[in-house]
C-alpha positions as CSV (number, residue, x, y, z in Angstrom):
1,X,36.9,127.5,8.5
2,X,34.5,129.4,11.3
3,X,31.7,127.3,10.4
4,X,33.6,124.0,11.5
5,X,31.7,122.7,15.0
6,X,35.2,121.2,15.6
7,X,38.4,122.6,14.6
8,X,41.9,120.9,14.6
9,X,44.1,122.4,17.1
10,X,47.8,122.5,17.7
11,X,48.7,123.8,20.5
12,X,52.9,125.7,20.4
13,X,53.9,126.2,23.9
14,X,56.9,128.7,24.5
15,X,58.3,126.2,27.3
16,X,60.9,128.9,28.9
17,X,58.1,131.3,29.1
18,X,55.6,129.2,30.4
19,X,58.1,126.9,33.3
20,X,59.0,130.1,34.8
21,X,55.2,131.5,34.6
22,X,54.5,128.3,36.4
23,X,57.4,128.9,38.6
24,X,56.4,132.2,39.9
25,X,53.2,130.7,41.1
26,X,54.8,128.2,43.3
27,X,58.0,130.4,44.5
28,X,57.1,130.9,47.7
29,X,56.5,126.7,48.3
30,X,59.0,123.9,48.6
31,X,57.7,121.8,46.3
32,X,59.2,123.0,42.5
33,X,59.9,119.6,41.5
34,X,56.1,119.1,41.3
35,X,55.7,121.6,38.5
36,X,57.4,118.8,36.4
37,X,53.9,117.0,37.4
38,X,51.8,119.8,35.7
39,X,48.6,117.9,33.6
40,X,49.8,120.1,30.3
41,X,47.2,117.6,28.4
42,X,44.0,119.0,30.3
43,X,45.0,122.2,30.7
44,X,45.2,122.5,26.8
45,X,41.6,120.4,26.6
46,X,40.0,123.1,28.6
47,X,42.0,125.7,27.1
48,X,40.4,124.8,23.4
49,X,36.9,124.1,24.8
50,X,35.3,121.9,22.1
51,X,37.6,121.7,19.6
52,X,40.0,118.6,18.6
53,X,43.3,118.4,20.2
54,X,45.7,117.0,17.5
55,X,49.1,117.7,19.3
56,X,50.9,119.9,21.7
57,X,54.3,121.3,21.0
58,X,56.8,122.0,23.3
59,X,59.9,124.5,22.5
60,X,62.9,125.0,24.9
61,X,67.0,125.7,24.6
62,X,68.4,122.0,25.0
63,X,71.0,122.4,28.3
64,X,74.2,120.9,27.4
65,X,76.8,119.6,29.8
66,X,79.9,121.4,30.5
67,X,83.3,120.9,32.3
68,X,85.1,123.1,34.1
69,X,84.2,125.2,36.6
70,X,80.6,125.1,35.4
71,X,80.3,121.3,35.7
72,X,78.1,121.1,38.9
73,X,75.7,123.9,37.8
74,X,75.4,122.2,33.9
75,X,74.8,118.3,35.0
76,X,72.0,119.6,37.7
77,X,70.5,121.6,34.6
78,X,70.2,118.8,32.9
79,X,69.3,116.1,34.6
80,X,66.4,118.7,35.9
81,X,65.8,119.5,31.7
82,X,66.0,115.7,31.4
83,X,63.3,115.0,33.8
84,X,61.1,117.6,32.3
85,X,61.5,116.2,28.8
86,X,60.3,112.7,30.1
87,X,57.3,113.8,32.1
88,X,56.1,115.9,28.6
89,X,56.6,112.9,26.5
90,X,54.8,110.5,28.8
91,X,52.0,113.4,28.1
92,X,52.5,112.6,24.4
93,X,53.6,115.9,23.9
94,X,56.2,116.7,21.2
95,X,59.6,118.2,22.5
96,X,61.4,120.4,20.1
97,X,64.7,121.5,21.2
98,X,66.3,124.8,20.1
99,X,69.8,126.3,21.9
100,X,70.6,127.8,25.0
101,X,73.6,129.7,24.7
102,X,75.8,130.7,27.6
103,X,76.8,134.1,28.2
104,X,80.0,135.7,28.9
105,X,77.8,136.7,32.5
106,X,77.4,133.1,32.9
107,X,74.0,133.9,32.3
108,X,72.3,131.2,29.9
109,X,69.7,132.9,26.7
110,X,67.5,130.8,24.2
111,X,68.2,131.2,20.8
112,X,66.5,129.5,17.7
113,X,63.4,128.4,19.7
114,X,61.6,131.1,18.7
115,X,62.5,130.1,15.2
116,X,61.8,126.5,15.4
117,X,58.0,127.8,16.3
118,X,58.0,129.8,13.4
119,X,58.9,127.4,11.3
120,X,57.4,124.6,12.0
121,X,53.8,126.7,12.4
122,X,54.1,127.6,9.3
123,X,55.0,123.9,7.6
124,X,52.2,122.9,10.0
125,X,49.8,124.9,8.4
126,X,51.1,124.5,4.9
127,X,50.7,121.4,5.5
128,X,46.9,121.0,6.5
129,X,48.0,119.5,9.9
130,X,45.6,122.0,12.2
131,X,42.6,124.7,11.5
132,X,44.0,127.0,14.8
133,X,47.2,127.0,16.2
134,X,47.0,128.7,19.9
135,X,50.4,130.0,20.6
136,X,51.8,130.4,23.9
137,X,54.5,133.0,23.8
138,X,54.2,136.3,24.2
139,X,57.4,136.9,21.9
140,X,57.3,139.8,19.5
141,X,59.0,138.2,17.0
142,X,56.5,135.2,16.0
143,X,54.0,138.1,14.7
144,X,55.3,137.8,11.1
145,X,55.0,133.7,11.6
146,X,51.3,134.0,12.7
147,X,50.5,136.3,9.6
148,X,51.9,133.8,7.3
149,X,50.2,131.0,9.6
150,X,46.7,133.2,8.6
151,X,47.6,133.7,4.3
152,X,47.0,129.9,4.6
153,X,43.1,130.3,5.8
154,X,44.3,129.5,9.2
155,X,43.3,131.2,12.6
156,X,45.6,131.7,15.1
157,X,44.8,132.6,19.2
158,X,47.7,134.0,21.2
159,X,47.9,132.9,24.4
160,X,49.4,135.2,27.4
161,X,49.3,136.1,30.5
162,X,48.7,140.5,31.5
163,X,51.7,140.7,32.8
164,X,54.1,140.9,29.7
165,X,51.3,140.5,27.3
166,X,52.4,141.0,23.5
167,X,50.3,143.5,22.0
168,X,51.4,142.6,18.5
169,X,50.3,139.2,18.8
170,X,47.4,140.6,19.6
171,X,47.2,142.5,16.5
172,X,47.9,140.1,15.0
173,X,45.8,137.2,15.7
174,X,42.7,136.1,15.3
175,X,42.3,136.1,19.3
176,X,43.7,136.6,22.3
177,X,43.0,134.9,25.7
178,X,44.9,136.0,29.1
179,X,45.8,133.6,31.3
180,X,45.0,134.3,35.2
181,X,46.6,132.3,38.4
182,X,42.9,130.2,38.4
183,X,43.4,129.3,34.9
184,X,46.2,127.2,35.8
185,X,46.2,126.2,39.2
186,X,44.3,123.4,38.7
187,X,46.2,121.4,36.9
188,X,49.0,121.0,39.4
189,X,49.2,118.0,41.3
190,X,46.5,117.6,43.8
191,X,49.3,118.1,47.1
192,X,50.5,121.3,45.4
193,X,47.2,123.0,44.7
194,X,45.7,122.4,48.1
195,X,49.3,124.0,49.6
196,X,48.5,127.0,47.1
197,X,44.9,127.5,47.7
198,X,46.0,127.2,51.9
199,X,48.4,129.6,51.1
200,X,46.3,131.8,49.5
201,X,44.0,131.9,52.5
202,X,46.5,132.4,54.7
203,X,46.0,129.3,56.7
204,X,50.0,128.6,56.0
């Protein structure tokens, strides 16, 4: 598998993980909506060098609308989810939708996406549909996914950031590569990143 000049890659993307990691570099600007620009496609095409993009995937809790009193807050969630959704899929990326759960706290929590992932990297694999998946996610609980994903003769590289970085996904994959600020920057839309690299200079 090593010896391949090109490998197959699917790239699983953690999509509440990496929005708000996304977020966080734009918090202190105006334009958010422009994340929903982010060029996912070539970030991934640099982020696998010279291997072969087959497909990204894209995991997040599906916002559902309410009524009652939390009718205003659900329908702006989801039209925002909504416009998210289409932008990814006029990437050709594959959205996968798992559950977001509300909270007696009102606070809203994923659950199943982290599942989903697990899944379907496994059936991916099983199925000879990539040579390395790179997973970004720096949840704990996909490390017994990637070492099934690696009994297949697959290779797995975790993808993080230093801040919250998984140490058993570390361990437990066949690399690991840290995302910084400059890694990502780039592929916001060209407004945005001059605003950020200003910013950064202090010229605004």
């Amino acid at each position: 598998m090593e010896n391949k000049s090109q490998n197959r890659i699917i790239l699983f993307i953690d999509g509440s993980n990496f929005y708000y990691k996304l977020k966080d570099i734009t918090a202190e600007r105006k334009e958010i909506l422009k994340l929903l620009d982010f060029d996912y496609t070539s970030f991934a095409r640099n982020l696998i060098k010279s291997n072969t993009l087959t497909e990204i995937r894209y995991y997040v809790g599906a916002i559902r609308r309410q009524n009652g009193p939390n009718k205003e807050k659900s329908e702006k969630l989801y039209a925002s989810q909504q416009k998210l959704i289409a932008k990814l899929q006029q990437q050709h990326i594959a959205v996968i939708l798992g559950n977001l759960i509300q909270h007696p706290d009102k606070s809203f929590h994923e659950k199943g996406v982290d599942v989903r992932i697990a899944v379907e990297m496994i059936r991916l694999a099983r199925e000879d549909k990539y040579d390395m998946g790179y997973l970004l996610s720096s949840d704990t609980d996909l490390v017994p996914a990637v070492e099934e994903v690696r009994s297949f003769s697959k290779r797995v590289v975790y993808v993080g950031v230093s801040k919250g970085q998984s140490f058993g996904l570390t361990k437990a994959s066949n690399n690991t590569i840290l995302l910084r600020d400059e890694d990502i920057i780039p592929y916001f839309p060209k407004t945005l990143l001059e605003d950020i690299r200003k910013t950064a200079k202090g010229l605004i």
